[in-house]
N, C-alpha and C positions, 0 to 999 in steps of 0.2 A: 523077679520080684516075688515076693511073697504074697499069701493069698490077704494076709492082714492088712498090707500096704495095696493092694488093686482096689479092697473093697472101702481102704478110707478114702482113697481116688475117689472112685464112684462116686460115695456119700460127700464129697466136696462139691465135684460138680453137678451132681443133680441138686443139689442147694444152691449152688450159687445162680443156677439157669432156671429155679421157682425163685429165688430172689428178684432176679433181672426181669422175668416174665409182670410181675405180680407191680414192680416199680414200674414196667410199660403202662400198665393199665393205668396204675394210679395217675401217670402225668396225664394221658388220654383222654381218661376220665374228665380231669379237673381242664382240659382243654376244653373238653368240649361244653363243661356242664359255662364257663366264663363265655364262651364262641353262642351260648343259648340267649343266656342271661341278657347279655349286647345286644342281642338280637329285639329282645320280645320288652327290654324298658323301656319306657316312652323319652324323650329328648326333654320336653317339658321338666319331670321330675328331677333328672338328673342338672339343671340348670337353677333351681330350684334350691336344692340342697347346697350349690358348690356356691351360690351368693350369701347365703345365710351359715356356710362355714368359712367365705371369705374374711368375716367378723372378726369370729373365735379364732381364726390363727395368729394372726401378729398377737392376740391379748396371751395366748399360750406359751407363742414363743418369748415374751417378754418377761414372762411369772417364770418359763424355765432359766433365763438366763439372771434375773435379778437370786433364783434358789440356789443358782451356782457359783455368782460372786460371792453372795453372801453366807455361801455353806448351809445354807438351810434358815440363818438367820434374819434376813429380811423379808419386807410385807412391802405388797405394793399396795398405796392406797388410792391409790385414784390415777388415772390412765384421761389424760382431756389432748384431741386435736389441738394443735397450733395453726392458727391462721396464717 
């Protein structure tokens, strides 16, 4: 081999093993910093938040699918329970 061809070797794999090192971290990281997070929120808040976005998703999902029958062209005007 030539000395051109060892040294793009090298410079391949010393890149791709600071690539892979550098992506270790970042999943690691982002484990641990979510493994924290769980740990130290209180149950309350979280209980909290998911009743009060229980609301807003059916009216979301409803405005996305009326946007997509209607190609952007309908409005929805009023959203009322049926008994």
């Amino acid at each position: 081999m030539s000395e051109e061809f060892q040294l793009a070797l090298s410079l391949l794999l010393i890149g791709m093993i600071t690539v892979f090192v550098i992506l270790t971290l970042v999943v690691a990281g982002g484990r641990l910093l979510v493994t924290v997070s769980n740990r130290f929120i209180r149950a309350e808040e979280t209980e909290v938040a998911s009743s009060a976005e229980d609301e807003e998703i059916p009216v979301a999902i409803i405005s996305a699918v009326v946007l997509h029958i209607t190609q952007g062209k309908g409005r929805i005007s009023g959203i009322r329970k049926m008994d």
